[in-house]
C-alpha positions as CSV (number, residue, x, y, z in Angstrom):
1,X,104.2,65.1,94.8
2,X,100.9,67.0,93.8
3,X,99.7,67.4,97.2
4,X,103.1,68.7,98.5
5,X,102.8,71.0,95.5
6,X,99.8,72.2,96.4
7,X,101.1,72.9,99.7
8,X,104.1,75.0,99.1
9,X,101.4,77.1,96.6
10,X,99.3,77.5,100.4
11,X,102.4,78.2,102.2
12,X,103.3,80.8,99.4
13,X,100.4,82.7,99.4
14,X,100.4,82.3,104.3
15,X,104.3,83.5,103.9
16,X,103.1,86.3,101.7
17,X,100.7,87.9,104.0
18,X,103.1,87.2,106.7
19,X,106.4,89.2,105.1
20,X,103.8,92.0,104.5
21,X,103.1,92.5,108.4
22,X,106.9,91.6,109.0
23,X,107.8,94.4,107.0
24,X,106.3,96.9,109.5
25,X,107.7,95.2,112.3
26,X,111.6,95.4,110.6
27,X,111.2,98.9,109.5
28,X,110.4,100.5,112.6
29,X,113.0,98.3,114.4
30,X,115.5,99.7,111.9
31,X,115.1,102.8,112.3
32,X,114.2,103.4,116.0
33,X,115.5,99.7,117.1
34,X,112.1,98.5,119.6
35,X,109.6,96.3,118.3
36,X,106.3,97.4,118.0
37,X,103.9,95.1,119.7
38,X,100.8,96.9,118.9
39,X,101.4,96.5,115.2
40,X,99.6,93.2,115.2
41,X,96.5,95.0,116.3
42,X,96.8,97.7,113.7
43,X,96.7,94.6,111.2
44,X,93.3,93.9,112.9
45,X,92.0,97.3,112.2
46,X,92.6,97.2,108.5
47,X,90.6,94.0,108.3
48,X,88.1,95.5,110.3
49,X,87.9,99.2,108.3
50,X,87.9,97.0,104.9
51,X,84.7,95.0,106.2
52,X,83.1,98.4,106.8
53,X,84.6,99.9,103.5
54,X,83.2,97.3,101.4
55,X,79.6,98.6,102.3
56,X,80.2,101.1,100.0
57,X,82.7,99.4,97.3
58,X,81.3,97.3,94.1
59,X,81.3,93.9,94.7
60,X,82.9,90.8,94.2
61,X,85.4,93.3,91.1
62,X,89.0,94.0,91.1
63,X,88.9,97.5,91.0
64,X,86.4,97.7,94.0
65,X,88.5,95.5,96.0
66,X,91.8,97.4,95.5
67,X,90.1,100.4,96.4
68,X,88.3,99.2,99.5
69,X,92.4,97.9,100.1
70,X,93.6,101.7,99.4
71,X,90.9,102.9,101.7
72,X,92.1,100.3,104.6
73,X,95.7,101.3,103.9
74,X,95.2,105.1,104.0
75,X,93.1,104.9,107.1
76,X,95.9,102.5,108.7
77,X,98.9,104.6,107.9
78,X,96.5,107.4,110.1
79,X,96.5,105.7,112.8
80,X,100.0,104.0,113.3
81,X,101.4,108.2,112.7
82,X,98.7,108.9,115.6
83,X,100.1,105.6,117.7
84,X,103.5,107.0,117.2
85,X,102.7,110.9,117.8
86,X,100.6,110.2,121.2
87,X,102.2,107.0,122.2
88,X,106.2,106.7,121.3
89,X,107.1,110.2,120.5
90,X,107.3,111.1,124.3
91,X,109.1,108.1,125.2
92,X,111.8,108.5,122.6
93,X,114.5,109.4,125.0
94,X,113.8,106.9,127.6
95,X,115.0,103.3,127.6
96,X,113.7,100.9,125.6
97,X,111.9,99.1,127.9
98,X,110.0,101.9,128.8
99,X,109.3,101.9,125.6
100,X,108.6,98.1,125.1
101,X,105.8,97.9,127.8
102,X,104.0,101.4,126.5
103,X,103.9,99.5,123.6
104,X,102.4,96.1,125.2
105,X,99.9,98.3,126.9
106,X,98.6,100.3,123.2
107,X,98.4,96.5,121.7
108,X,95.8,95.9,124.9
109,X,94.5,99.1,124.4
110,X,93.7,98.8,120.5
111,X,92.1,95.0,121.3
112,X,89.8,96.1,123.8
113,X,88.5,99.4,122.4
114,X,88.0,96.5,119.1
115,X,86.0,95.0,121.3
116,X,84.1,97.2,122.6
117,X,83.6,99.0,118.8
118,X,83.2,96.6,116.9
119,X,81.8,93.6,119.2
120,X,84.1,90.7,120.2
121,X,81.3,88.2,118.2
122,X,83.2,87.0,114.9
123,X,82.2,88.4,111.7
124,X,82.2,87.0,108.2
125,X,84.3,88.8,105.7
126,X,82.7,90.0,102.6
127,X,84.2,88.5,99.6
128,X,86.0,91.8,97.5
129,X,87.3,90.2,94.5
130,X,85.7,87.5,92.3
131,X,86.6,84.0,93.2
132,X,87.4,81.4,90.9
133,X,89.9,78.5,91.2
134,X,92.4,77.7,88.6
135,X,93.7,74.0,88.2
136,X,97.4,73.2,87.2
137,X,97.4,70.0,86.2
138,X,94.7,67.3,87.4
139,X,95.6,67.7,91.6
140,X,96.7,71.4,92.1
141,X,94.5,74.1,92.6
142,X,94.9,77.7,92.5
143,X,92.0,80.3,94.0
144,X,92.1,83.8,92.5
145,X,92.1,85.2,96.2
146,X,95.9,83.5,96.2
147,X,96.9,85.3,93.4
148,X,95.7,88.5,94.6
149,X,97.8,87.8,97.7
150,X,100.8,86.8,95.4
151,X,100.1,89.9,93.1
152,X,100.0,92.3,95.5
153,X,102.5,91.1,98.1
154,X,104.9,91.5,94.7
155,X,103.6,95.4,94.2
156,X,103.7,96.3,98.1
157,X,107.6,95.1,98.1
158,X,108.4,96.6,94.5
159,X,106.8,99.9,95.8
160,X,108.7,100.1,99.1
161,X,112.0,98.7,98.2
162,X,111.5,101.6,95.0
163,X,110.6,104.0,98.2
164,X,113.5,103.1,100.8
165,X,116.0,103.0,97.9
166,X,115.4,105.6,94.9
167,X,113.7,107.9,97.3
168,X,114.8,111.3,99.0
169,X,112.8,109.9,101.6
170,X,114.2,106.4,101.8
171,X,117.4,108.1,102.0
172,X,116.7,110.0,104.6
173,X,115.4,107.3,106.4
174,X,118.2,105.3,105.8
175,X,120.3,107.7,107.4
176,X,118.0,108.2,110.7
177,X,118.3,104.4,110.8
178,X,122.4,104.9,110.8
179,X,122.5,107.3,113.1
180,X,119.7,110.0,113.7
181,X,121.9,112.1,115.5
182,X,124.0,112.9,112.5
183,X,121.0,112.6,110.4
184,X,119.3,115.6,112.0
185,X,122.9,117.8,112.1
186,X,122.5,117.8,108.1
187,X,118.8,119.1,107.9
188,X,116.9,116.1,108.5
189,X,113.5,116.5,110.5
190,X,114.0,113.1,112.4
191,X,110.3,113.4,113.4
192,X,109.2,113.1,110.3
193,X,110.9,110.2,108.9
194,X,110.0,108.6,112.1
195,X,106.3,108.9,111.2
196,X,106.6,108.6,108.0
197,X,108.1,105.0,108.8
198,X,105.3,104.3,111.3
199,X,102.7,105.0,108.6
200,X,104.1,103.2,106.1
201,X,104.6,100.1,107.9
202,X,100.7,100.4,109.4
203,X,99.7,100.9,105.5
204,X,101.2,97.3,104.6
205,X,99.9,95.9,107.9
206,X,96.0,96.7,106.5
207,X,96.7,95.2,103.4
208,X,98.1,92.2,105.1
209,X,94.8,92.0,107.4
210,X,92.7,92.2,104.0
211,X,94.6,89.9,102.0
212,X,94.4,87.3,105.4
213,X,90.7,88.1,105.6
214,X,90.2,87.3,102.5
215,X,91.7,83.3,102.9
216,X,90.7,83.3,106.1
217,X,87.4,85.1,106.0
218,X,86.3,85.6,109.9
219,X,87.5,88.4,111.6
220,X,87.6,89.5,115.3
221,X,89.0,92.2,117.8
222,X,92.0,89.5,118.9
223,X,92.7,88.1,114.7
224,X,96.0,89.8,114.9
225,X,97.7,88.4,118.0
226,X,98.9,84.9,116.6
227,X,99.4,86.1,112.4
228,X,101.4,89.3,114.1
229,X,103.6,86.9,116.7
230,X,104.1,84.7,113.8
231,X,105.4,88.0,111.3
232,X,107.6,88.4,114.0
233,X,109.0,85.1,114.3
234,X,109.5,85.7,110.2
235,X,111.2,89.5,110.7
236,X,113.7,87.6,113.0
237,X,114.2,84.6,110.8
238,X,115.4,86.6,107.8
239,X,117.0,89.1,109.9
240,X,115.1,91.8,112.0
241,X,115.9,95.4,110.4
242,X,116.4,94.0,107.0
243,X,113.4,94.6,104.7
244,X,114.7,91.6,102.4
245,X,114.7,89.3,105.3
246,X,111.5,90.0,106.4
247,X,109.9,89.1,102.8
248,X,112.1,86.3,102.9
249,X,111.4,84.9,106.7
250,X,107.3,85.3,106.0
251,X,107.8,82.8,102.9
252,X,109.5,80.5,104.8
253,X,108.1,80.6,107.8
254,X,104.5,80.4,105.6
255,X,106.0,77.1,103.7
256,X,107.3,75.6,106.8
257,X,103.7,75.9,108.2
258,X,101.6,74.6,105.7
259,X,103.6,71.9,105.2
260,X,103.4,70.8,108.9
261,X,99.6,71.5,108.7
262,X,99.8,69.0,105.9
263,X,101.4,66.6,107.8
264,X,100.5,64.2,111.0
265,X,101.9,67.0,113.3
266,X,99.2,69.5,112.1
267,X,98.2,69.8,116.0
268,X,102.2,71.5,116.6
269,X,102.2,73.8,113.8
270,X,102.2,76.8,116.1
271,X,104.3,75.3,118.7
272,X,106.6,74.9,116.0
273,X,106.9,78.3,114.4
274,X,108.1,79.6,117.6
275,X,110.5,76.7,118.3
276,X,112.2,77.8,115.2
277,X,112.3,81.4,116.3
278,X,114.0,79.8,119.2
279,X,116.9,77.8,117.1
280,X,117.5,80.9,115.0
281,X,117.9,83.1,118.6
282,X,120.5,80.3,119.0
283,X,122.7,79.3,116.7
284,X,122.1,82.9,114.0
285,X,120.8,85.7,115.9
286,X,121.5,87.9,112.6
287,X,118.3,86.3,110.7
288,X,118.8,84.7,107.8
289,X,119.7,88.1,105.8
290,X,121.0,89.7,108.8
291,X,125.1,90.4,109.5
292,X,125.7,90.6,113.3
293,X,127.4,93.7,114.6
294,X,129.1,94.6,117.6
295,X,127.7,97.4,119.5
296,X,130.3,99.4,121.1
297,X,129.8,100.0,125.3
């Protein structure tokens, strides 16, 4: 019972990080309805731009770790509006697999100009917060670098459901998601919102490559192509364009994965996150949190 304990508190703290890079990948597909491929790379570049932060941060203290976090996010949220301006903005009236493969080819892009930046050698993450381990009970452990992932996973979501849902903004974006066409008749700069939506998302993709840097401290240019295949797996599971969902889908998904790691199938742990996205294409399309709609031809 301990051990299985301890491995739901792992998968918690995986599924965590995972909802917060499924959250990017649900809110552009809700409002523009394509999925980003290249946001798995813009996870990469917050891990990368909070190694180079942290040069300059206090270590090993919670308020130089949040800010070398900020710093990641801000610069992140830059670049997914610049993705979105140079990249998607053109393409808006075309089909969606136009669309689909420019995105494909900015993912290729973003890994190899990593590479060629920032070295494809491995690097060692700094350590940004101070690390201690907390014991619950005589078998379970908790590290502190766990609850910064639960503690600011819990934030992130609070913030953006406060933003999508309270908002002028998240109303508005809302409503582009409904129908943009309408949305723009009653004042609403589409372009905007759109942006606004691709920034965002990129923002909680950085603190999702920091908070995974952190547990799994080596980074490279090509760290976000299985943690961002897997967030998608989890924005489908709880049901792609539904920002519950996708918190929901990265803690299962997260739990279901640890616990496999923990088992004798360890070896088919990835094999089996995408068997599952497989049997929920199957028998629930919707997601878990999703209702299935029928799209008028």
């Amino acid at each position: 019972m301990a051990e299985i304990l301890q491995q739901l508190i792992n998968g918690l703290s995986l599924g965590a990080i995972y909802a917060l890079i499924a959250l990017g990948y649900t809110m552009v597909y809700g409002v523009l309805r394509f999925i980003n491929f290249a946001h798995s790379d813009v996870f990469m570049v917050g891990a990368f731009a909070g190694f180079y932060l942290s040069r300059w941060a206090p270590k090993e203290t919670l308020l130089g770790g949040l800010g070398v976090m900020a710093g990641a996010m801000v610069l992140c949220a830059a670049l997914g509006i610049l993705i979105e301006r140079l990249a998607y903005r053109p393409l808006r009236e075309r089909s969606k697999l136009t669309v689909l493969i420019t995105a494909i080819g900015v993912s290729l892009l973003l890994e190899n100009a990593g590479q060629f930046i920032f070295s494809a050698n491995p690097r060692r993450f700094p350590t940004l917060f101070p690390e201690m381990n907390y014991k619950l009970g005589p078998d379970i452990v908790v590290s502190s670098n766990q609850l910064v992932v639960f503690g600011v996973t819990v934030v992130l979501l609070a913030v953006l459901q406060f933003i999508v849902m309270r908002t002028r903004i998240g109303t508005a974006m809302r409503a582009v998601s409904f129908n943009p066409q309408a949305a723009s008749l009653v004042g609403i700069n589409n372009d905007i919102i759109i942006s606004f939506t691709f920034g965002l998302g990129s923002a909680l993709a950085a603190a999702g490559g920091i908070l995974y840097s952190l547990n799994y401290p080596t980074i490279d240019p090509l760290m976000g192509i299985l943690p961002g295949l897997k967030a998608f797996v989890a924005a489908v599971l709880g049901g792609i364009g539904n920002i519950p969902g996708a918190a929901l889908g990265g803690l299962v998904l997260g739990i279901i994965e640890t616990l496999v790691n923990g088992s004798q199938f360890s070896n088919y742990k990835d094999a089996i996150a995408f068997a599952l996205l497989i049997l929920i294409l199957l028998f629930r399309p919707a997601g878990l949190l999703g209702k299935m709609q029928v799209e008028k031809v």
